[in-house]
C-alpha positions in Angstrom: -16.3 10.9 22.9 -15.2 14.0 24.2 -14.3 15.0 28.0 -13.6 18.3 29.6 -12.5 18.1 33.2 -9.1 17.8 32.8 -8.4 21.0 33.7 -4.8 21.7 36.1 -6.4 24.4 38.6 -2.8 25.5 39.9 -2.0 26.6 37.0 -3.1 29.9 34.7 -5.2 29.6 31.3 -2.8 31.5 28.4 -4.2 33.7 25.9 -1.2 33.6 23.5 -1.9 35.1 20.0 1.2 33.6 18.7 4.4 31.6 19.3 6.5 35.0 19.6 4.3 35.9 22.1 4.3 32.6 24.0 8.1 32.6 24.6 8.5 36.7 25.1 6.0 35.9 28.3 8.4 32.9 29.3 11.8 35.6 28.9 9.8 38.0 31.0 8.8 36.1 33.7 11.1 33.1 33.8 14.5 34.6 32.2 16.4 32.3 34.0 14.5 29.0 34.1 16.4 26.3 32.2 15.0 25.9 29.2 16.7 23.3 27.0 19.3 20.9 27.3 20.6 18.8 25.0 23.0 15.7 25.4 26.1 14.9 22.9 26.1 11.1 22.2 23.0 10.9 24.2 24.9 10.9 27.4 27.1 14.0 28.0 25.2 16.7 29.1 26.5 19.7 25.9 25.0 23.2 25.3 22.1 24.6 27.3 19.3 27.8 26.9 17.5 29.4 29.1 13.6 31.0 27.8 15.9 34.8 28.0 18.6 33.5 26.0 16.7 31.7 23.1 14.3 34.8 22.9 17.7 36.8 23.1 19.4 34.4 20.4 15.8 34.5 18.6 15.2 38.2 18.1 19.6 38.5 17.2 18.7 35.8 14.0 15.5 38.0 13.0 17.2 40.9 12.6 20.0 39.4 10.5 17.2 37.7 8.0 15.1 40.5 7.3 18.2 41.6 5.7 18.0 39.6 2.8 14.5 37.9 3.4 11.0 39.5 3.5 8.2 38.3 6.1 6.1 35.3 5.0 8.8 34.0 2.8 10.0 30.3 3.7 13.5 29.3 5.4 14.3 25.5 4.9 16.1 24.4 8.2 18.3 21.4 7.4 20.2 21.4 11.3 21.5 18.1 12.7 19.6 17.6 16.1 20.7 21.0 18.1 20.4 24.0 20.2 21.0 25.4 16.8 17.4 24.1 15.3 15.8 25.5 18.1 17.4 29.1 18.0 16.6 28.4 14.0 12.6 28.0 14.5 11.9 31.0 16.8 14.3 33.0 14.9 12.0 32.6 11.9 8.5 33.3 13.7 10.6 36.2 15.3 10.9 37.3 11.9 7.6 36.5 10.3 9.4 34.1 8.3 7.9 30.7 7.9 10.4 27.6 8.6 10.4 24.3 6.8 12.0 21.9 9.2 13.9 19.3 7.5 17.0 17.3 8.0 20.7 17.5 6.4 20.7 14.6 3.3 23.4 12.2 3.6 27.0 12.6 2.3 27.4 11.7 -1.4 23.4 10.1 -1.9 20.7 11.6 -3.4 17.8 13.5 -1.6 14.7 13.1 -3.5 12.6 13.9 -0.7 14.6 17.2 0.2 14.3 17.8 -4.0 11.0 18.0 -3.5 10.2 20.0 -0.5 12.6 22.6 -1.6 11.0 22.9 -4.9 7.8 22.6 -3.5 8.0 25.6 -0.6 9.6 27.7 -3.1 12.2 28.7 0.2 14.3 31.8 0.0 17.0 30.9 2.9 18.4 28.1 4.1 19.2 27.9 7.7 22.1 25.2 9.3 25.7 25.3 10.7 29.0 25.8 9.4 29.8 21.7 8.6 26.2 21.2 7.2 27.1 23.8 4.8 30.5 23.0 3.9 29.5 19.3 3.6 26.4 20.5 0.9 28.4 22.4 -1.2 28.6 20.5 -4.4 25.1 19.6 -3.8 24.4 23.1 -3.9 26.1 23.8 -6.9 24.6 20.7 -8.9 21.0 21.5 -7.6 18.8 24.6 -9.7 16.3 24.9 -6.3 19.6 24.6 -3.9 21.1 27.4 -5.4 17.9 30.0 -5.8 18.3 29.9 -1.6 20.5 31.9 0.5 22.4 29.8 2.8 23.1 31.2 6.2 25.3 29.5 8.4 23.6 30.7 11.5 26.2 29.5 14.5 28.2 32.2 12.5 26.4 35.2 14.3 26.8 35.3 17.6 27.7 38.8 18.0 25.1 39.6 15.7 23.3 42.9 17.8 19.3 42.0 17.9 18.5 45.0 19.8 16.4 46.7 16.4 14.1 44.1 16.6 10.7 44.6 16.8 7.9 42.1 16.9 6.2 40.8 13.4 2.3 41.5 13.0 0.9 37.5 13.7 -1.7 36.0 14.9 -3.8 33.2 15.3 -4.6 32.7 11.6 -0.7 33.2 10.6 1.2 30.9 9.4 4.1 29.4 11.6 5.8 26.2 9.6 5.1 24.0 6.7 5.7 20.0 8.1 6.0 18.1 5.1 4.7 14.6 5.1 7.4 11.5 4.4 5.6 11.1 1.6 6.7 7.6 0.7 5.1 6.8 -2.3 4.2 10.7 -3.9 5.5 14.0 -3.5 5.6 15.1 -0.2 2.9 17.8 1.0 3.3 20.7 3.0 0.5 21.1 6.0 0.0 24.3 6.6 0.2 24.9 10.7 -1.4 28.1 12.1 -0.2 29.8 15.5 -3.4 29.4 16.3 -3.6 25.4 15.5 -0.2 25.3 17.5 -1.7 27.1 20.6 -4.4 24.9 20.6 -3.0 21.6 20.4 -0.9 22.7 23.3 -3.1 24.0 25.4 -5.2 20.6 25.3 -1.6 18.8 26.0 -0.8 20.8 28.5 -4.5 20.1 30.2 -3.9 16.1 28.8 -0.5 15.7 30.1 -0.6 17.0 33.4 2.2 19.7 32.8 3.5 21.6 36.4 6.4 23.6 37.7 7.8 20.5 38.6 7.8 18.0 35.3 10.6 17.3 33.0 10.8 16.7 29.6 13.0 14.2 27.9 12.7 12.9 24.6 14.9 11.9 21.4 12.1 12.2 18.8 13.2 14.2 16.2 12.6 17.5 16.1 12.0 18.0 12.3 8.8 15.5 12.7 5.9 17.2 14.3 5.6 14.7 17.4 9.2 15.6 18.0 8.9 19.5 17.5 5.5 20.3 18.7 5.5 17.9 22.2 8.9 17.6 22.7 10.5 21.4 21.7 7.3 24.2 21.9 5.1 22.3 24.4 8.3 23.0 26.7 7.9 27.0 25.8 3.7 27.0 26.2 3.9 25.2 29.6 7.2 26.6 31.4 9.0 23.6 32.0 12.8 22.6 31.1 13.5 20.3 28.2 17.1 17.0 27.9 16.8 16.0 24.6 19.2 14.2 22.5 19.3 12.9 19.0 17.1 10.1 17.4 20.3 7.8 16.2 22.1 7.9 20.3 18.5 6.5 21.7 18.5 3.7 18.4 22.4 3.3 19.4 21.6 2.1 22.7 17.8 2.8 23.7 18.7 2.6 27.6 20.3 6.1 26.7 16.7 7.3 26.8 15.4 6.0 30.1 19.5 6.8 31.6 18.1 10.7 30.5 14.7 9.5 32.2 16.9 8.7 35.5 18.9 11.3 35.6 16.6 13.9 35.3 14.1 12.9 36.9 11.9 13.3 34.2 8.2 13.7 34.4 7.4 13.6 30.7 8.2 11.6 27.3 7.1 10.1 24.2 8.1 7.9 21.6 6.5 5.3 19.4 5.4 1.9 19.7 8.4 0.6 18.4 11.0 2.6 21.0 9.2 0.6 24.0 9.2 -3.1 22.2 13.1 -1.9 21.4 13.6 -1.0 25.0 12.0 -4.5 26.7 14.4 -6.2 23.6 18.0 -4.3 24.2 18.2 -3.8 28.3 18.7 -6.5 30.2 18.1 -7.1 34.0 21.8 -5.5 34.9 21.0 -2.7 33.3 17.9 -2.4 34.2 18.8 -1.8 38.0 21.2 1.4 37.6 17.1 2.6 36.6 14.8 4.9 38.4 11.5 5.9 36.4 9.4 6.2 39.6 9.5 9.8 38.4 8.0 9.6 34.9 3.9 10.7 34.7 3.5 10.6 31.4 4.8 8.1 28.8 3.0 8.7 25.6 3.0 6.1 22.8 1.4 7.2 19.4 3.1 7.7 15.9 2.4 4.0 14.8 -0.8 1.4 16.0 -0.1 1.1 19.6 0.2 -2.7 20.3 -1.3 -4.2 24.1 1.1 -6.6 24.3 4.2 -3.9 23.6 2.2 -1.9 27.0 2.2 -5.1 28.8 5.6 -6.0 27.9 7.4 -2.7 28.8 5.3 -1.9 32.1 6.1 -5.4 33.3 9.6 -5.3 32.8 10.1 -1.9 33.7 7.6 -2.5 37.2 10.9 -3.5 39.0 12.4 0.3 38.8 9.4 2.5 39.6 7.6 2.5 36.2 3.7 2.3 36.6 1.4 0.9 33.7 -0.8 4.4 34.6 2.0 6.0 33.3 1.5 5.0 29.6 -0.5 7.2 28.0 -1.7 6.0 24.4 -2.5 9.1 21.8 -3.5 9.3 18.1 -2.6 12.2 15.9 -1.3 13.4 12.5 0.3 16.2 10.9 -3.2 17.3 9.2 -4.3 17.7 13.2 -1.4 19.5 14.1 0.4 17.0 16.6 -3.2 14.8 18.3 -6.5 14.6 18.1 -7.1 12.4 21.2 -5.1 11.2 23.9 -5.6 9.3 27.3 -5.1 11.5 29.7 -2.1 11.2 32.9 -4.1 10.1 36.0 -6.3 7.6 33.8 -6.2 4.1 33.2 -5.7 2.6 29.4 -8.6 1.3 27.8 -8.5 -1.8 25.6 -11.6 -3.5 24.3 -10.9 -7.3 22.8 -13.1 -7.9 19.8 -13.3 -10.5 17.6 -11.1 -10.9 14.8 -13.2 -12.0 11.7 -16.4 -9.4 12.8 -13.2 -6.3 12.7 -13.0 -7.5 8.9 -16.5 -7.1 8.5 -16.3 -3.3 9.5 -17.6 -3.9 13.4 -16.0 -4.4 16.7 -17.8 -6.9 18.6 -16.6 -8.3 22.0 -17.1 -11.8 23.4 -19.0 -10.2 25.9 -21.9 -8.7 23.5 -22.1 -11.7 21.1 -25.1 -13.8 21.3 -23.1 -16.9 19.5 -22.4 -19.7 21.8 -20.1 -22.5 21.0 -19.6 -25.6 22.7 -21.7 -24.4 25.9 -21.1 -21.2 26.4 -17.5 -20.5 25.7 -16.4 -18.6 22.2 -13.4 -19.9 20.4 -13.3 -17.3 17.4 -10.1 -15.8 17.1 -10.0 -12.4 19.4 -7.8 -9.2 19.4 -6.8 -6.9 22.0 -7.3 -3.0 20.5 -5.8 -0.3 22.8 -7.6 2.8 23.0 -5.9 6.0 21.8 -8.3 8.4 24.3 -10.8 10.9 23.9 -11.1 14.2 22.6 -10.6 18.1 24.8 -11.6 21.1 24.4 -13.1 22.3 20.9 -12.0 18.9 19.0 -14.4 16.5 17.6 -14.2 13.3 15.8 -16.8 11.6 14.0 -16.4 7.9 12.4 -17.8 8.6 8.9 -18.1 5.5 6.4 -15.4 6.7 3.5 -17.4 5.8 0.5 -21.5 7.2 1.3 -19.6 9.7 3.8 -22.3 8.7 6.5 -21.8 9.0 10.4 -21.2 5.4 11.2 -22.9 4.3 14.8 -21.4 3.4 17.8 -18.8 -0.1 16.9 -18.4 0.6 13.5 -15.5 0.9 11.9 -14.9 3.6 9.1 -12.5 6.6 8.5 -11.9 8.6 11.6 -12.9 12.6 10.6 -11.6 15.5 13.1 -13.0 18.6 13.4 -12.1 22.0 15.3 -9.2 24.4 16.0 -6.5 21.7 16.0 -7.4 21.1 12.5 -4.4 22.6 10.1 -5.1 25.3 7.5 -4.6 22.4 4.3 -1.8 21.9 2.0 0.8 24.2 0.8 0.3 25.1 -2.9 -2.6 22.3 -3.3 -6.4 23.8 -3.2 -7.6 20.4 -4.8 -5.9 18.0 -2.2 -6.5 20.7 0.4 -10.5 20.2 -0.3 -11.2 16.7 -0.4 -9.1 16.1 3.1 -9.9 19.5 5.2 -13.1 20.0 4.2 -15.0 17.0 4.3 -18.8 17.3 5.3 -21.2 14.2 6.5 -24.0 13.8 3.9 -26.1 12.7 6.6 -26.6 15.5 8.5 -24.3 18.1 6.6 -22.0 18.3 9.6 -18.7 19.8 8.8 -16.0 20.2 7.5 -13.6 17.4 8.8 -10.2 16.5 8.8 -10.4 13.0 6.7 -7.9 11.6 8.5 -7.1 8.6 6.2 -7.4 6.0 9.2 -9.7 3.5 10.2 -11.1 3.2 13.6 -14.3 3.0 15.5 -15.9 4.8 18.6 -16.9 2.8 22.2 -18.3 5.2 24.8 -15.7 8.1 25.3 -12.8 6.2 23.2 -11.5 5.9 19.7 -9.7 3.0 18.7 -7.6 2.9 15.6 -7.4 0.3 13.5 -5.5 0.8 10.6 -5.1 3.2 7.3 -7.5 3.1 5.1 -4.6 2.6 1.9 -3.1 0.1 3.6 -6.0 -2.1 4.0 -5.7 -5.7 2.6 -9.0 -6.8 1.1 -8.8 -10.4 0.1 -12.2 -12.0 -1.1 -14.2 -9.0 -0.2 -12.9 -8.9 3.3 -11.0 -6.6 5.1 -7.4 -7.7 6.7 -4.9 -4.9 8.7 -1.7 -5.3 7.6 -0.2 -4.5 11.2 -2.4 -7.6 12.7 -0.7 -9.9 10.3 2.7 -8.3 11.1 2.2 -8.9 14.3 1.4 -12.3 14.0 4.1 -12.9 11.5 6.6 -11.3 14.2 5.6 -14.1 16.8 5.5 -17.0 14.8 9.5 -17.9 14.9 12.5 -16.0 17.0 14.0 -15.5 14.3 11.8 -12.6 12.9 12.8 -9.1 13.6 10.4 -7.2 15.7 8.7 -4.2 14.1 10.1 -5.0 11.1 7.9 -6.4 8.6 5.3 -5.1 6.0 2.4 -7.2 4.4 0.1 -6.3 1.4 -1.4 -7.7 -1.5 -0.4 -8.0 -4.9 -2.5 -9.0 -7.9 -1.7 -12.2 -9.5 -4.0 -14.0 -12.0 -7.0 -10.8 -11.8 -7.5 -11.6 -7.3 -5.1 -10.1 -4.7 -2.9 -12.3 -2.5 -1.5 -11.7 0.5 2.4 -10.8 0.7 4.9 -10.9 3.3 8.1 -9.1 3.7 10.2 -9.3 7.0 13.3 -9.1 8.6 15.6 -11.5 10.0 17.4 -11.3 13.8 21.0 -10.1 12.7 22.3 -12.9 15.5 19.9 -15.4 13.0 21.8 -14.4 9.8 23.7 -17.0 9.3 22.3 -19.9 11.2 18.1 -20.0 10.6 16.5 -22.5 9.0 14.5 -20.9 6.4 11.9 -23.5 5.4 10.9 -23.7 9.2 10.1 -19.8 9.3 8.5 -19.9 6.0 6.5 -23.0 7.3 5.9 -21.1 10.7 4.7 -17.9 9.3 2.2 -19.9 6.9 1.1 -21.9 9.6 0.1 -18.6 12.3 -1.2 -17.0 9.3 -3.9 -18.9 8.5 -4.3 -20.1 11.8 -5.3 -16.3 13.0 -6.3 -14.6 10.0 -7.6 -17.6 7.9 -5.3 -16.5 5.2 -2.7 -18.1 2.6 0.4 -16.4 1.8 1.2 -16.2 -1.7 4.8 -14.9 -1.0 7.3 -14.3 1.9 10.5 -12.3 1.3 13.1 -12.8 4.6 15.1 -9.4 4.6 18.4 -8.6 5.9 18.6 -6.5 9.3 18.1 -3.0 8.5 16.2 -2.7 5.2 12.3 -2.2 5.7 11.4 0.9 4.7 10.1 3.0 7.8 9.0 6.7 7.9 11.2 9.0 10.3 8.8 8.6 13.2 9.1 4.7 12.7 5.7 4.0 11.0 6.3 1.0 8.0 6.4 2.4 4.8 4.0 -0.2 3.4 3.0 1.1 0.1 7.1 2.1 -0.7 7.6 -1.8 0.5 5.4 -3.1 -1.7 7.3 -0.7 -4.3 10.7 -2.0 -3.8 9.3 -5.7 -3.8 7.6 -5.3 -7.4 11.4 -4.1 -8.2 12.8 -6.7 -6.8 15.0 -3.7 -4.7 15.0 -5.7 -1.2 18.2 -7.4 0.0 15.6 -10.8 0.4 17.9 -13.3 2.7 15.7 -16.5 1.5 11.9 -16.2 -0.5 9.3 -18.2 -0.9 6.5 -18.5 -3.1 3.4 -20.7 -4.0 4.3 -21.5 -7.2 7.3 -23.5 -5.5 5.1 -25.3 -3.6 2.3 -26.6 -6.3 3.6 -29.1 -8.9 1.5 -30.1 -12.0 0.3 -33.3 -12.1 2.2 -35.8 -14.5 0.5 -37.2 -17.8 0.2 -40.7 -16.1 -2.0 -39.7 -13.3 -1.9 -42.5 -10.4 -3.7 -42.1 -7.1 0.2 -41.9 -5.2 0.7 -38.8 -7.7 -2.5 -37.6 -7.1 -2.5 -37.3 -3.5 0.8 -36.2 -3.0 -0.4 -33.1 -5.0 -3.6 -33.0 -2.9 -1.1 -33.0 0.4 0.7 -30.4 -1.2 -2.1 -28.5 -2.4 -3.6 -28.3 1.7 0.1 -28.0 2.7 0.6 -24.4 0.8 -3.3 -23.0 0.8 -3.4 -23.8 5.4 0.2 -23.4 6.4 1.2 -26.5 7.3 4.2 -28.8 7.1 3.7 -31.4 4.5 5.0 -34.4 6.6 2.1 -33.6 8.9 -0.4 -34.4 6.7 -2.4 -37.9 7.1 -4.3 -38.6 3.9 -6.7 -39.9 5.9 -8.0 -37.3 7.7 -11.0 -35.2 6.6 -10.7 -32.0 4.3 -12.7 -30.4 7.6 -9.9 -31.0 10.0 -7.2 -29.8 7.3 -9.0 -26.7 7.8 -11.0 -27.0 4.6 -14.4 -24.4 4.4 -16.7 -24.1 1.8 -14.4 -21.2 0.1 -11.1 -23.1 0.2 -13.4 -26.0 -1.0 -14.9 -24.6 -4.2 -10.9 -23.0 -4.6 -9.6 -26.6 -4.3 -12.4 -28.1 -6.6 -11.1 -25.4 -9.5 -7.1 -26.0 -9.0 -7.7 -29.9 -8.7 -10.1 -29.7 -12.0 -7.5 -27.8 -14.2 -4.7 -29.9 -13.5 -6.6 -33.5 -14.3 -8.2 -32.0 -17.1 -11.7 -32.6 -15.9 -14.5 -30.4 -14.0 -14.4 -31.4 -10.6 -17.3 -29.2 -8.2 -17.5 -28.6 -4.5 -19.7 -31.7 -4.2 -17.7 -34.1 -4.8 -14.8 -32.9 -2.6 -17.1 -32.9 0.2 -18.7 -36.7 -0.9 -14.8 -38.0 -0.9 -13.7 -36.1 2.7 -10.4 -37.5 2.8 -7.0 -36.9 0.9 -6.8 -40.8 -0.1 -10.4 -41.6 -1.1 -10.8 -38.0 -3.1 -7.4 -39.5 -4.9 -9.1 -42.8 -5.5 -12.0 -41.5 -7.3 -10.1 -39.0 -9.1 -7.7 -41.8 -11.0 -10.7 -44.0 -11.4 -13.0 -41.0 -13.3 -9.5 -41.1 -15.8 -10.0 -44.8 -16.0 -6.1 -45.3 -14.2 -6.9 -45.9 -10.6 -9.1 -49.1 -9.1 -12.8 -48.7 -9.1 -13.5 -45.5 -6.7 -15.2 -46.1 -3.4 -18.8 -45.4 -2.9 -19.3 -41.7 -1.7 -20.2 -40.7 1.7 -23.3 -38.8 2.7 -23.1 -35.5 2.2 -22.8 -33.4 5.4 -23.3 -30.1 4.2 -26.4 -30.3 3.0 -27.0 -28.5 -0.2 -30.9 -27.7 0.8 -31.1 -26.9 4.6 -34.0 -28.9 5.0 -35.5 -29.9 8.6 -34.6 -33.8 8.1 -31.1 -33.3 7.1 -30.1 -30.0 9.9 -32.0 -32.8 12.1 -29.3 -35.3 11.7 -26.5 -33.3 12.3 -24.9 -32.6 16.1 -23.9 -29.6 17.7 -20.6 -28.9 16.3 -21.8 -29.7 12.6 -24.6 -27.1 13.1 -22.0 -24.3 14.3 -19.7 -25.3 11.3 -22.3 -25.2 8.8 -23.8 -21.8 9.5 -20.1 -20.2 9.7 -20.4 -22.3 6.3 -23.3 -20.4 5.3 -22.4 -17.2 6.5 -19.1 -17.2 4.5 -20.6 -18.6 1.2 -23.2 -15.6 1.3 -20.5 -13.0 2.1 -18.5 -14.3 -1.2 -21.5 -14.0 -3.5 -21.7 -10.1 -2.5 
């Protein structure tokens, strides 16, 4: 999966050794060129640099550290989005110090996470402005790491004199910044990014991305996250071009302030998430749409999250009107351990998308309608299908390899395993953490000895030149031995009522009673607050759940506007949701569980009690509304299947008292004759009615298969296929 010819011809190859050499060639030859600008509230255009006066700014800050702080010591940079941050980063690699991006901790509420990395990186300065400081002052003085740094308010030194400067001994092997991880649920880790990673990952973005003397870069992503600092800050400085960026909370203020910059500009060049682009389609309407021009934009790049089809269809068709072209999207997969990507589509291709079937993906295999030999009905296939985006191919020296995560064996072509990445792109481990640092970085396939690989902790699976991702390996709901992605049944959960928030919802699985069941938190509309019926969306949600997935929902929690737990690069925080559900932590709107919805039988069981459990019983376990339920219909068209029939069999034995097996359910195949028999075994009902003949035969013999159409055959061998994956 790897291509090499995008190469831009007009423009020169770079031999950088480091980052201080990288800008020091853009101050030499392009002094003047606008550099950076960044906009206050999103909108007024504020302070701006040129490549001469950050290197000028860069080399004035280096002098002033090495006063007090040695080369290869670590400054922690806690700057609010800002010129500032950026004069902050190249004045550390200016002075062979290593930065720590972070972020300022909010007024007056604890920092855990900023605890940790502090204590963690050991640093010996802190870099920010004049407010952050005066605003961290008590926290300094209650904090034993806080106050073991020196804490430099750096917008202080403009007349500091950087003319003694002289350039630190680095190369490609030296370390330029520690990017801690959000670590959600542990300690946050430090990934240890090389020059030479950085250089690297550029240069294949810069042959990805199309980068000229003409483009424009634009982005709010923020710039302590590696998607925000590598692509939208240094890949600026590696491929000459100027840089309008503005802060992460005036695009989530009002997103059109992004594409407004986009306008404006004229930019060439962006990236954001897959959440920014559904928030976009959601926010601006047609009026404001029209004050738009994005004819200009090449390169829209959408990682940082699973990248969703129907969020690329959705944006490129309402966005069509104004110049925006669906070539322009450009769908990428990445992660810290990688540096920034590991592949990427690149700008003058089209996005790939490959549908495949639903309940194969949770076997581990990505088969399209298209390869499948089964047939139904006479021809057609109506098993549930899903539209997978591709995030691209590899460049240059990068490799990745689908490797299965538990034998660590190359997986073949349309299997899906853990995605491994392998080459110069590939970060030198984790800070402090030799352990951790071996059994991710240096992976090695015991199939062929191949190695060492990045184990990248997602799941995904190879189709010609492509990788498509399909979800993280710790995230992955397995339910009855199957596999279930957690951002398919958000997805679905997200469509099933307008009431339901977007991008805001997390499922996983709890343990109850020794199995896992499936759990749903979401968010509610804020304009749905106060006027949503509840039982409808908790009825909905059931409903597309098992309708897609073939799932029941032991519990949804509807959450307040605002309160899912996301990463800062907008990636749920599934594992930390779970968390805060166990804790009951969530500000939960309305709940609903199963044990609401099954009663016990009474003592005095009568064939009206009986069935009205029954109803409920199918009501709860297939997601439907009670009232829609005939009693005469068949278990099969309730959605009944030999799983959710042995299931049934158990729950309906232990509340009459009496062992009640698949059979029987199957030899009384409706809701009022199974009643029926049941309060005549416990000698309370009328004398039961004489059973049917069985139509899932218990022997597959020729005489019975014989008697059975088209549509009973088809049913019986899914039957069959999910009984044997159930006994292992």
């Amino acid at each position: 999966m790897h291509k090499d010819e995008h190469k831009n011809i007009d423009k020169p190859e770079y031999h950088f050794s480091s980052l201080v050499e990288m800008l020091r060639y853009r101050a030499t030859n392009q002094p003047d060129d606008l550099a950076y600008t960044f906009l206050l509230n999103g909108e007024e255009e504020g302070e701006s640099l040129t490549f001469g006066e950050l290197d000028a700014k860069a080399r004035m800050l280096a002098v002033r550290l090495l006063v007090d702080v040695a080369p290869g010591d670590r400054a922690l940079l806690l700057y609010p989005p800002s010129l500032d941050y950026v004069v902050g980063f190249f004045g550390c690699l200016y002075a062979g110090i290593i930065p720590v991006p972070s972020y300022p901790p909010k007024p007056n509420r604890p920092d855990l996470r900023l605890q940790s990395i502090a204590r963690d990186a050991s640093p010996a300065v802190s870099l920010c402005n004049e407010d952050t400081l005066r605003d961290l002052h008590k926290r300094i003085d209650d904090s034993p790491d806080m106050r073991k740094m020196q804490w430099i308010a750096t917008n202080r030194l403009n007349g500091e004199d950087g003319s003694s400067w002289s350039e630190p001994d680095l190369d490609a092997d030296s370390l330029a910044f520690l990017q801690y991880t959000s670590g959600s649920t542990s300690t946050p880790k430090g990934v240890m990014v090389s020059h030479g990673n950085l250089l690297q990952v550029m240069k294949e973005g810069d042959m990805s991305w199309g980068f000229s003397r003409d483009s424009k870069m634009v982005t709010w992503l923020p710039i302590f996250h590696d998607m925000g600092l590598i692509y939208g800050i240094l890949q600026i400085v590696y491929s000459g071009v100027p840089c309008v960026f503005m802060a992460s909370a005036s695009f989530l203020q009002k997103p059109i302030r992004w594409l407004q910059a986009i306008t404006r500009y004229k930019g060439t060049h962006s990236a954001a998430p897959n959440f920014a682009y559904e928030l976009c389609v959601e926010k601006i309407n047609e009026e404001q749409r029209a004050g738009l021009d994005l004819s200009h934009w090449a390169v829209a790049n959408i990682a940082a999250e699973p990248v969703r089809a129907y969020t690329m269809r959705r944006f490129a068709d309402f966005f069509a009107p104004v110049g925006f072209s669906s070539k322009t999207l450009c769908p990428a997969f990445g992660l810290a351990e990688s540096t920034l990507k590991a592949t990427s589509t690149c700008y003058h291709e089209e996005s790939v998308f490959a549908e495949v079937f639903a309940a194969e993906l949770r076997l581990d295999k990505a088969v399209s309608p298209a390869s499948s030999a089964v047939a139904v009905n006479g021809g057609g296939d109506s098993r549930q299908t899903l539209t997978l985006v591709s995030s691209g191919h590899t460049l240059g020296e990068t490799s990745v390899v689908i490797a299965d995560p538990e034998t660590r064996e190359q997986c073949p072509e349309n299997r899906v395993g853990e995605i491994w990445v392998s080459g110069p792109i590939v970060a030198k481990g984790y800070w402090r953490r030799p352990e951790e640092t071996a059994e991710t970085f240096q992976a090695m396939l015991s199939n062929s000895d191949e190695g060492p690989f990045l184990r990248t902790g997602d799941l995904g699976f190879i189709r010609g030149d492509e990788c498509y991702v399909t979800g993280r390996l710790k995230d992955v709901i397995i339910i009855r031995g199957i596999n279930h992605y957690p951002q398919d049944i958000e997805l679905t959960v997200q469509h099933s009522h307008a009431a339901l928030q977007p991008d805001t919802g997390a499922a996983f699985s709890i343990e109850v009673d020794g199995e896992e069941r499936l759990v749903v938190v979401q968010e509610v509309r804020r304009t749905f607050l106060r006027n949503v019926n509840h039982q409808e969306v908790f009825s909905a949600v059931r409903r597309a759940i098992f309708d897609i997935h073939e799932l029941q929902v032991h519990a949804i929690a509807l959450l307040r506007t605002a309160s899912i737990l996301k990463t800062s690069s907008g990636k749920i925080q599934r594992r930390a949701c779970k968390a805060q559900y166990l804790d009951d932590r969530f500000p939960i709107v309305a709940s609903w569980t199963a044990a609401q919805s099954l009663a016990r039988l009474p003592t005095d069981i009568s064939a009206d009690s009986t069935q009205h459990w029954i109803m409920q019983w199918v009501a709860y376990k297939f997601g439907r509304d009670l009232a829609s339920i005939d009693p005469r219909h068949s278990f099969d068209a309730c959605g009944m299947d030999s799983l959710s029939a042995v299931e049934f069999a158990h729950d309906l034995g232990v509340v009459i008292g009496r062992e009640i097996d698949e059979i029987t359910v199957w030899n009384y195949p409706t809701i009022e004759t199974l009643s029926r028999h049941v309060t005549h075994l416990n000698g309370t009902g009328e004398r039961t009615p004489e059973p049917r003949t069985l139509s899932r035969p218990a022997a597959h013999d020729e005489e019975s298969l014989e008697a059975l159409g088209e549509k009973e055959l088809v049913d019986l061998l899914y039957d069959e296929i999910g009984r044997r994956r159930s006994e292992g």
